[in-house]
Every structure is written in C-alpha cells, then in structure tokens.
N, C-alpha and C positions, 0 to 999 in steps of 0.2 A: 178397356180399363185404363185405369190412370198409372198403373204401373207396367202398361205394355209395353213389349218390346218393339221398335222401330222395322216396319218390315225388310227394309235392306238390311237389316241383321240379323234378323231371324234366315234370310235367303242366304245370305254368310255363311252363316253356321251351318246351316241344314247343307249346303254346296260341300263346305268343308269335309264335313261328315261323309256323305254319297264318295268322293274323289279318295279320301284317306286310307290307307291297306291300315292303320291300327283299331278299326272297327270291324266286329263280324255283323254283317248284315243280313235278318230274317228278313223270310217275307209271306204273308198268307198263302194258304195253297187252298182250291177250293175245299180241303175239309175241312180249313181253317176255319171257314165261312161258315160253313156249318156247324161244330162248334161254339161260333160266335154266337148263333141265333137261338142255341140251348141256352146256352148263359143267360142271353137276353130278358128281360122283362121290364118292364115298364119305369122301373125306376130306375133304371140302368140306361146308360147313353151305347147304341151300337157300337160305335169306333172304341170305347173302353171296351168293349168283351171281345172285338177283334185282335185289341193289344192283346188282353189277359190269354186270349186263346192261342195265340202266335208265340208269346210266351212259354205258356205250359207244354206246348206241343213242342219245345223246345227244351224241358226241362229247368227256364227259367222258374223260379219262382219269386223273388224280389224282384223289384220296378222300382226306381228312382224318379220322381213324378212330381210338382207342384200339386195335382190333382189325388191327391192321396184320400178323401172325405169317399169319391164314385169306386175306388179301388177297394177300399175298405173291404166291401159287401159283396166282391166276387172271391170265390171258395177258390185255395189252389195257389192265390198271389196275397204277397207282403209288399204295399205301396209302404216307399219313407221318401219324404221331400227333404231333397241334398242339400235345400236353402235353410233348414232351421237349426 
C-alpha cells in the first residue's frame, strides 16, 4: 500500500517491542488455536480470530488496530484505531 510502513521499521519496532520489560507479552496456547477456528468463518481472516482469541483468553477485550472494519464482527472484542 502506498502508506506502508518501511519494512526495516516495522522490524524496529517489532525488535523494540519482543526486547522491552514495559510490554506484557501473550502468546497462543494450543486452545488458543482452537478457539481461533470457532471464531473462524469465511469472512473472517484466521490470524484476526487468533488475535481476538489470545485476547479474550486473556481478558483483554479492547484491541488497538488500524484493522478495526475485520474486528468489528468478532463477539467479545472492541477494535479502535489509535491513528483517528
């Protein structure tokens, strides 16, 4: 896309991130997985119901996303995109 990030900034950040003690870091566990593919259905993208599911299994329920339109439509989570 034409407002894409540079990928040596995106690997930046993302390094940042992984390296920093001020983030708590989840991560899928295989139930996760399996919740994911309840979620799932055909207008849903997998890797969103993994998020939404690693989430909820977590108690999160807000997600901070550009992708807030695929969020929407999973039960459980409140996408807001931090950029508007």
């Amino acid at each position: 896309s034409k407002n894409a990030m540079p990928k040596e900034m995106v690997e930046e950040i993302i390094g940042g991130i992984i390296e920093s003690n001020n983030w708590i870091k989840i991560s899928a566990t295989p139930l996760t997985i399996i919740y994911a593919s309840k979620l799932y259905q055909k207008d849903f993208h997998f890797w969103d119901c993994l998020i939404a599911a690693t989430a909820i299994e977590n108690f999160i329920t807000t997600i901070y996303t550009e992708n807030i339109k695929d969020f929407e439509k999973i039960p459980g989570i409140k996408a807001v995109n931090p950029l508007i």
